[in-house]
C-alpha positions in Angstrom: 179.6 -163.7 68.4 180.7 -160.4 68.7 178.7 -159.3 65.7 175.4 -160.6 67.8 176.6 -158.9 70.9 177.2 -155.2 69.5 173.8 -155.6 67.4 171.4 -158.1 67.7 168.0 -158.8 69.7 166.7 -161.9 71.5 163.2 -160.5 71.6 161.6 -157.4 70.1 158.3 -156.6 70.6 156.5 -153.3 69.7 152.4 -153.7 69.0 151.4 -156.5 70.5 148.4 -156.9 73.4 148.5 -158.6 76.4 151.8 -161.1 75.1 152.9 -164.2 77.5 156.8 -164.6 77.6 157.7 -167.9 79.2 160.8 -170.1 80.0 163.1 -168.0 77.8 166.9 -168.2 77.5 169.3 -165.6 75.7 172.8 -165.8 75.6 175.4 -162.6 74.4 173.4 -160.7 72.7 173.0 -156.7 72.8 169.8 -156.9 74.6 167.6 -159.6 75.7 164.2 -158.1 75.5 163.3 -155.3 73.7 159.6 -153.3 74.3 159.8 -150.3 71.4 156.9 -148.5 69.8 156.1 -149.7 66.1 157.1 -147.3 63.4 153.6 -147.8 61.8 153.7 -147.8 57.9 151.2 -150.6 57.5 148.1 -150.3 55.1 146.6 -149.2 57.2 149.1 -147.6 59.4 149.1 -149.1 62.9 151.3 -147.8 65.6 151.3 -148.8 68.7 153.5 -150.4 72.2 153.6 -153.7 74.2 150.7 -153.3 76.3 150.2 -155.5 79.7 153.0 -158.3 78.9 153.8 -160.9 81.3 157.4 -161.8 81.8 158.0 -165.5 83.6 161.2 -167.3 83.7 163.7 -165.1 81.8 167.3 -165.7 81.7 169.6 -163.2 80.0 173.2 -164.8 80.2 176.4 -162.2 78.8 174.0 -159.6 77.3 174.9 -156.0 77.3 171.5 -154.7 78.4 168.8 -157.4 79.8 165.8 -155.8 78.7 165.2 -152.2 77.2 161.7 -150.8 77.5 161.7 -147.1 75.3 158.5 -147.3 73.5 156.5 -144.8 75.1 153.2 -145.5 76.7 154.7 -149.6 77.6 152.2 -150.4 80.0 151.5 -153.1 83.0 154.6 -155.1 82.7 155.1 -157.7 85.0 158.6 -159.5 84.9 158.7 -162.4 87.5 162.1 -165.1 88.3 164.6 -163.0 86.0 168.0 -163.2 86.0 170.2 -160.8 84.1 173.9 -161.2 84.2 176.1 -159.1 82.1 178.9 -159.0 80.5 182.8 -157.9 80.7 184.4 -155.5 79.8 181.3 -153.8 79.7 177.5 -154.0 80.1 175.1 -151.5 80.6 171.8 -151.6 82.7 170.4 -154.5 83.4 167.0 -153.1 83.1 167.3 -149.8 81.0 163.6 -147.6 80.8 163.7 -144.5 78.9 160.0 -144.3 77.4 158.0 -142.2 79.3 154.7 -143.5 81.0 155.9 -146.9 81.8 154.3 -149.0 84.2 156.7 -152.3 85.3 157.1 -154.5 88.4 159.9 -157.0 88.8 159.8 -159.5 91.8 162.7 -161.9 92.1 164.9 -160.6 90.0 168.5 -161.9 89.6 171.2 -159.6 88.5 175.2 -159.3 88.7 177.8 -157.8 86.3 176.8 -154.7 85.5 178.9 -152.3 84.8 176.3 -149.5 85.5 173.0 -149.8 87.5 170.8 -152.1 87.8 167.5 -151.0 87.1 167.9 -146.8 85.0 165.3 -144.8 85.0 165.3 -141.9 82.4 161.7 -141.2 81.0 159.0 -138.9 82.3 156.0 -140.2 84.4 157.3 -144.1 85.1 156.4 -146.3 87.8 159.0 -149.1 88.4 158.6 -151.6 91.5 161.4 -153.9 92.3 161.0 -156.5 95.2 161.7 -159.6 96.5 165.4 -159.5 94.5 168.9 -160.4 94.6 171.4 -157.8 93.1 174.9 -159.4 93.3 177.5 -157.2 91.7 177.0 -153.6 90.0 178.9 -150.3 89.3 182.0 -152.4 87.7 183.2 -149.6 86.0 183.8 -147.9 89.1 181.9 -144.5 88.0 179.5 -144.3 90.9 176.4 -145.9 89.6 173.6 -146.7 92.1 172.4 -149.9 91.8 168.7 -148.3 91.4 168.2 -145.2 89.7 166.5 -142.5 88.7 168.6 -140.7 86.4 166.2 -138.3 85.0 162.7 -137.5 83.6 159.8 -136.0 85.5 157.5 -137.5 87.8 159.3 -140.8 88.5 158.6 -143.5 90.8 161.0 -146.2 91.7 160.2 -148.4 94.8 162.6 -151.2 96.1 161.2 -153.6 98.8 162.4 -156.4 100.2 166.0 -156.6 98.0 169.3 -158.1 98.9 172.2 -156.2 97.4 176.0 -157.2 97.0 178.8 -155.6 96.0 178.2 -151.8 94.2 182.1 -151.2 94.2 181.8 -148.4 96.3 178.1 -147.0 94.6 175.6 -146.4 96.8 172.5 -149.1 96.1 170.1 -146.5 95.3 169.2 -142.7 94.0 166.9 -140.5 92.6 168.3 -137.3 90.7 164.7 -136.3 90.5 161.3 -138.2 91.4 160.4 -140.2 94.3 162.4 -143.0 95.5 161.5 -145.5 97.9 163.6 -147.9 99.7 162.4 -150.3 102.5 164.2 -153.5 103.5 167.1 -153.3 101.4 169.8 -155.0 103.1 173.8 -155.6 102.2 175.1 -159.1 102.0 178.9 -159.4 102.1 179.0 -162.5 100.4 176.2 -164.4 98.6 178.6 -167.9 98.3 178.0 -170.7 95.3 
């Protein structure tokens, strides 16, 4: 198990068109879902991203990171009822972007025990919209980690509508170190119960 959590990948995709991920389970592995960019070295060499996946019904139980997207040009991702839950000691982002010009949008998303943020932004020229979610528990490690962020790159968008947010163990639940940042109806919830 621990093998599988330091190193291993539920799902990796990297050239592939318009790909429908349904009803999916992973349990303790590094990351859940993986969008890279293919290395090429086919005859004849084909490179290329994830273009325009559909996301529906993910569950992500004890990874480290939910789902990485850091093949550049990742485009038109929709990720609908996710739920990301990390792992202790220590998980990273639930949702970690570091390509540049990534498109995503996340509607009911799930997330508790991170150690960091919640959603990271670090690429150049992203667009990431989160609404309609639930983000229990974050910033475990205590380091000051917004729930949301931007944490660098140029020309960033992150926009988080409509978003319930527990306990950030003293982070605030959302920031922007460059870009533009937009937060409407984000409410705290001292306790979400069950």
């Amino acid at each position: 198990m621990q093998y599988v959590q330091h190193n291993a990948y539920g799902i990796r995709s990297y050239r592939n068109d318009n790909p429908f991920f349904s009803q999916i389970f992973t349990y303790g592995y590094h990351t859940g879902m993986h969008f890279g960019k293919s290395p090429g070295g086919e005859v004849p060499p084909v490179t290329g991203i994830t273009s325009r996946p559909r996301i529906q019904g993910f569950d992500c139980d004890s990874c480290i990171v939910g789902v990485l997207i850091d093949g550049d040009g990742t485009n038109g991702v929709l990720m609908n009822e996710v739920q990301i839950m990390g792992t202790k000691p220590f998980s990273d982002a639930a949702i970690k972007i570091s390509g540049n010009y990534v498109s995503l949008s996340i509607s009911q998303l799930d997330a508790t025990l991170s150690s960091t943020n919640v959603v990271r932004v670090f690429g150049d020229f992203t667009s990431v919209l989160v609404s309609d979610s639930i983000v229990r528990t974050w910033n475990e490690s205590g380091l000051g980690f917004p729930a949301f962020e931007i944490a660098s790159g140029r020309n960033n968008v992150l926009q988080v509508t409509n978003t319930l947010y527990g306990n950030g163990f003293g982070a605030v639940p959302a920031r922007a170190l460059e870009g533009t940042l937009i937060v409407r109806d984000v409410t705290h919830v001292h306790s979400f119960g069950g």
